[in-house]
C-alpha positions as CSV (number, residue, x, y, z in Angstrom):
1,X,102.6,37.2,155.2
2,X,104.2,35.8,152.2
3,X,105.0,32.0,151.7
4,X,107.6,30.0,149.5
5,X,106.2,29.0,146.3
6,X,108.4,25.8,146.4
7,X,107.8,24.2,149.9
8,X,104.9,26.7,151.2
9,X,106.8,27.6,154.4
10,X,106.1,31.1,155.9
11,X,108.6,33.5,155.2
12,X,109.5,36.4,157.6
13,X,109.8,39.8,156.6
14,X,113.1,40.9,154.5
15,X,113.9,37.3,154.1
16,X,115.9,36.5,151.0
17,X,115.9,32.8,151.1
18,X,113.6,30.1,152.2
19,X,114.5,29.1,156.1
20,X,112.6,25.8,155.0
21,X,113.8,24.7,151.5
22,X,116.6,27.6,151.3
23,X,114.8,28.8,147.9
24,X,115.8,32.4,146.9
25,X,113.5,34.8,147.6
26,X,114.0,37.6,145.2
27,X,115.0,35.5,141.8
28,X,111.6,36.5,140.8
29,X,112.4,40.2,141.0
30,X,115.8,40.1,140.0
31,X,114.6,38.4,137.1
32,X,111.9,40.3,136.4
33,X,114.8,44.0,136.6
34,X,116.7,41.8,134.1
35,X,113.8,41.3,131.7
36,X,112.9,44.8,132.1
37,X,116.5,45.9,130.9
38,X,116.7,43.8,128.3
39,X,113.0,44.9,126.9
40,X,114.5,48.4,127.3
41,X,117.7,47.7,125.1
42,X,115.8,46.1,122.4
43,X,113.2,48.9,122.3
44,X,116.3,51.5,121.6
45,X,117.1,49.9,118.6
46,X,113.8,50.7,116.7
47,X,113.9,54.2,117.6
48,X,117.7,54.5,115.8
49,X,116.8,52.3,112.8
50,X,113.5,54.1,112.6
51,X,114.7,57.5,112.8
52,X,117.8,57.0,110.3
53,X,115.2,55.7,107.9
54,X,113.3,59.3,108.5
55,X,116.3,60.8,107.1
56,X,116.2,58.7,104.1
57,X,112.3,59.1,103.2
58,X,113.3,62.9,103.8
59,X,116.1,63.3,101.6
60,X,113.7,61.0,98.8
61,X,111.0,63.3,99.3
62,X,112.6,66.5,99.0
63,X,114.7,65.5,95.9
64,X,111.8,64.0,94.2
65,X,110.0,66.9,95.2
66,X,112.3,69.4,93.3
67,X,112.7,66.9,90.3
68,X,108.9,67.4,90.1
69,X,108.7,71.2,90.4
70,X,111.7,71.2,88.1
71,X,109.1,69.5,85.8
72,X,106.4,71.0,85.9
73,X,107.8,74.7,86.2
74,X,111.0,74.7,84.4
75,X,110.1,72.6,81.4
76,X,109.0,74.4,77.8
77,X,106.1,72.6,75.7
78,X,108.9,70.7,74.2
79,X,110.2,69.1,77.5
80,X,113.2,70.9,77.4
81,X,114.6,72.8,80.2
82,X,116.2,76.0,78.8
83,X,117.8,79.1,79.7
84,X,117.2,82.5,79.0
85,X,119.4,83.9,76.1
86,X,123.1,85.4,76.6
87,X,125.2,87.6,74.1
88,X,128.9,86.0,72.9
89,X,130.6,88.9,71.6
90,X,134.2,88.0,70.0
91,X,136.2,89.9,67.5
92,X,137.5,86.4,66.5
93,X,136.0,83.9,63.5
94,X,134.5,81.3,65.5
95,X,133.7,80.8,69.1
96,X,134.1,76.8,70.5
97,X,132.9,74.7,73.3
98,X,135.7,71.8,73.6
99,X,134.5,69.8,76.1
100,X,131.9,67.8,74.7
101,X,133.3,64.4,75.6
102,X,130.7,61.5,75.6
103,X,131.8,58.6,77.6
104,X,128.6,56.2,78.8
105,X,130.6,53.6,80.5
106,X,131.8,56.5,83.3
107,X,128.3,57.7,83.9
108,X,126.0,54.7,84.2
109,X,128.2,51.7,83.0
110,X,126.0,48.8,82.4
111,X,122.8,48.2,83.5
112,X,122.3,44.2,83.5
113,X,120.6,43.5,80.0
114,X,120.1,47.0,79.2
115,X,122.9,49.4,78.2
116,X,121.6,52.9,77.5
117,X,122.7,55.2,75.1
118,X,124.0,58.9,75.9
119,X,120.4,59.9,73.8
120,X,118.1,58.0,76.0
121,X,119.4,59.9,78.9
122,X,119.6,63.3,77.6
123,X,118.9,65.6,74.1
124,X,120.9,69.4,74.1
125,X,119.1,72.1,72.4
126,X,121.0,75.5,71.3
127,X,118.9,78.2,70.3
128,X,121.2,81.0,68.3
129,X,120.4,84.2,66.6
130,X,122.5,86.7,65.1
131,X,123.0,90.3,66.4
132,X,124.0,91.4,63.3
133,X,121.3,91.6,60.2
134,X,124.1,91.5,57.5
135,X,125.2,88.6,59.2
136,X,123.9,84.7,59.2
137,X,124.3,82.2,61.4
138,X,126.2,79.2,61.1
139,X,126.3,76.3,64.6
140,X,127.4,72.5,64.0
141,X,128.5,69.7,66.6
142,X,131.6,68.0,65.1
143,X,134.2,65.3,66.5
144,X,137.3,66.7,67.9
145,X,139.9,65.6,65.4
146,X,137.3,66.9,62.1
147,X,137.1,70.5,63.7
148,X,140.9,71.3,65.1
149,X,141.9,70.7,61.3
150,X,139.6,73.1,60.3
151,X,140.1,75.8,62.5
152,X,143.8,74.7,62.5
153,X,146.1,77.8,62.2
154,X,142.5,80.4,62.4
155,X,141.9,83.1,65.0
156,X,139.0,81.5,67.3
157,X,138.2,81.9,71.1
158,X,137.6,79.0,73.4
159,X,135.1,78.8,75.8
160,X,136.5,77.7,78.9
161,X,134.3,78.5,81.4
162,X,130.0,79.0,80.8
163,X,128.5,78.9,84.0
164,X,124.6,80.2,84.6
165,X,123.5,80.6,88.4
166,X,120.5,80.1,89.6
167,X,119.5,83.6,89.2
168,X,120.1,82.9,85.4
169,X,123.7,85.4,85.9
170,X,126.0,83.9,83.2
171,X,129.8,83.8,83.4
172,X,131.9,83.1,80.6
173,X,135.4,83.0,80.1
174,X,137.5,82.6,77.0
175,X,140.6,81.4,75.3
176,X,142.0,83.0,72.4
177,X,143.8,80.8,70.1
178,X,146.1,83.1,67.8
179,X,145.8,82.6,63.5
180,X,144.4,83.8,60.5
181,X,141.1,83.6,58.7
182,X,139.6,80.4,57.6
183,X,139.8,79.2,54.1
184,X,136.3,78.0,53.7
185,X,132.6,78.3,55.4
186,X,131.6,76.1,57.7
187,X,128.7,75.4,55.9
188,X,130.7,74.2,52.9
189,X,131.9,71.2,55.2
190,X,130.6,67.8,55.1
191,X,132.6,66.4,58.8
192,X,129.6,68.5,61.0
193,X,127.5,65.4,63.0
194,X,124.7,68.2,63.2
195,X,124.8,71.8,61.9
196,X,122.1,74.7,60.8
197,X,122.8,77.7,59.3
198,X,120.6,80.2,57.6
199,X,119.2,84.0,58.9
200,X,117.0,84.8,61.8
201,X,117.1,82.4,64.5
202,X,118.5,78.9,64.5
203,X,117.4,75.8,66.4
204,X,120.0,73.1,66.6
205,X,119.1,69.9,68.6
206,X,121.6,66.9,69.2
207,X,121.1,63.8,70.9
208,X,124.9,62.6,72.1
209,X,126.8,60.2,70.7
210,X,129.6,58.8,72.3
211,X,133.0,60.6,71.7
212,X,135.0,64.1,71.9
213,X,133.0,66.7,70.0
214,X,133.6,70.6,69.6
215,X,130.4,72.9,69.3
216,X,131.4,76.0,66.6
217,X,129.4,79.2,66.7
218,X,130.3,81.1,63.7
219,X,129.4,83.1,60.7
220,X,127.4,81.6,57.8
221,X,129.5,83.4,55.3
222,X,133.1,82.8,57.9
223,X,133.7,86.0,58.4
224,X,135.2,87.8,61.3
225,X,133.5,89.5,64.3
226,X,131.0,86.9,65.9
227,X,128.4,88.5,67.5
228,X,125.3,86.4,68.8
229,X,123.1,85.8,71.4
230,X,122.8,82.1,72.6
231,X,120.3,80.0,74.9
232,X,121.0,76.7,76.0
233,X,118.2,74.0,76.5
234,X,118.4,70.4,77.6
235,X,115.5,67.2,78.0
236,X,116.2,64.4,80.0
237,X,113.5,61.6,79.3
238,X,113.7,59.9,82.7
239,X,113.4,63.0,84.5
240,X,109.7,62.2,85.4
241,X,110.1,58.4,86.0
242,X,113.2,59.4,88.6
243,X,110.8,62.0,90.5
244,X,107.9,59.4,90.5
245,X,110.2,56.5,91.9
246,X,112.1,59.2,94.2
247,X,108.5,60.0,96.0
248,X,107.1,56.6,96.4
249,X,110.8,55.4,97.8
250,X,110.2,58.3,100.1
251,X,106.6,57.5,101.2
252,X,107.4,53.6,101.2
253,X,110.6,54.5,103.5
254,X,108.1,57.6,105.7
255,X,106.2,54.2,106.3
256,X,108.7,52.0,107.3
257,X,110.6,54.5,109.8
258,X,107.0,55.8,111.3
259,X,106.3,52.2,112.1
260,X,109.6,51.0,113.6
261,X,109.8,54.1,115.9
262,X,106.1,53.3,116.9
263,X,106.6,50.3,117.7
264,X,110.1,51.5,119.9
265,X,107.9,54.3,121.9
266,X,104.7,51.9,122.4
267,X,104.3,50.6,125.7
C-alpha cells in the first residue's frame, strides 16, 4: 500500500490527494510526463540541425570532389584545362571575340587586406593553327577602343556566341560586320596587349588585366578568307586550394552533423 511522502499517512487505492495532509498524489507523475515531453522536444532539434548540416558536408564533398577530379583528369602538364580544337571558317578578314571585359571589383570585390588581381585568379591560353599552308597566323588581345579603330570600316565577323558542351560539341554563332579590307597587318601594330604571329601553330597565353578587350583571329599577311582551327585552354591557380578547403569543410561539417543527430537518437 502506498504512503504519503510528506505526512506518511496510508493512502487508499486511486487516491489523488492525501486524506491526511491533502498532498497531491500524482505531481510526481505529472511531472515526470512533463519532463518527458520536454526531453522529447529538445531531442527533435538535434536531429533538424544535424541533418541540415548533412546536406551541407554533402554539397562540400561532392563539389570538392569534382574540383579534384577536374584536377587531376582534366588538367594538361601545364595546369591548364583545355579543350579539344574547333575549325572557324569565315570568308571575312578577321574573326573577334568582344566580350572580354575584366571587372575585379564585380567578381570578388575586396578581400580585407588582400585585393587580387584578375591574373591570380585565372591565365587564358589559345592554341591556333592555320588550315591553310600559304597562310600564317596572326592572334593578339587588344583594348576595345585600340581594335574598333582598326577594324573600323573592314569586313570582320563577330563571335557572339562560343559555347562547348560537356561532350566537347561546339556552337558558334557569328556577326558579320559589313566593310572593306584593312589597310595594314595586324602585326604591323604596336596597340596589341599580347599577340603572336608566325606559321605552324601558335600559342598565345594572357593573364587578364582589368578592362574591355577584343581577341582578333586573323591573317599574318591581313588577307581575306580566315580559316583556322582554335582550342581554348584556361589555369586557375586556386583551383587545388578550393577543392582541398571544400573537402575538409565537408568532412569537418560530416562530423559535426553525425554527432548532433547521435546525440538526438541516443537514449
Amino acid at each position: 500500500m502506498p504512503y504519503c511522502k510528506k505526512c506518511g499517512a496510508k493512502l487508499s487505492e486511486g487516491e489523488k490527494f492525501c486524506s491526511a495532509c491533502g498532498t497531491p498524489v500524482t505531481e510526481p507523475v505529472i511531472r515526470y510526463e512533463r519532463q518527458k515531453r520536454r526531453s522529447s522536444r529538445v531531442r527533435i532539434l538535434p536531429l533538424v540541425f544535424g541533418g541540415i548540416i548533412l546536406l551541407v558536408a554533402m554539397g562540400l564533398l561532392v563539389g570538392g570532389g569534382a574540383l579534384l577530379w577536374i584536377n587531376t583528369s582534366l588538367i594538361d602538364n601545364e595546369d591548364f584545362i583545355t579543350t579539344k580544337s574547333y575549325p572557324l571558317d569565315r570568308d571575312s578578314y578577321a574573326i573577334t571575340f568582344q566580350q572580354l571585359n575584366i571587372d575585379i571589383d564585380e567578381v570578388v570585390g575586396t578581400w580585407g587586406v588582400w585585393r587580387p588581381s584578375p591574373s591570380d585568379l585565372v591565365t587564358i591560353k589559345i592554341t591556333v593553327s592555320s588550315n591553310d599552308p600559304s597562310k600564317n597566323v596572326f592572334l593578339g588581345i587588344g583594348e576595345k577602343s585600340d581594335v574598333e579603330a582598326y577594324l573600323f570600316d573592314v569586313y570582320y565577323d563577330e563571335v557572339i556566341t562560343f559555347s562547348i558542351s560537356p561532350s566537347q560539341t561546339i556552337s558558334v554563332e557569328f556577326n558579320p560586320h559589313p566593310g572593306d579590307s584593312v589597310t595594314s597587318e595586324p602585326a604591323s601594330q604596336t596597340f596589341w596587349t599580347v599577340s603572336e604571329h608566325g606559321v605552324g601553330t601558335q600559342i598565345l597565353e594572357w593573364s587578364p588585366e582589368e578592362g574591355d578587350y577584343w581577341f582578333v583571329l586573323m591573317n599574318e599577311d591581313g588577307s581575306a578568307g580566315v580559316d583556322m582551327n582554335i582550342a581554348l585552354g584556361v589555369k586557375i591557380p586556386l583551383l587545388s586550394t578550393i577543392s582541398v578547403a571544400l573537402l575538409a569543410g565537408g568532412v569537418v561539417a560530416l562530423l559535426i552533423g553525425g554527432f548532433l543527430i547521435y546525440f538526438g537518437i541516443r537514449r
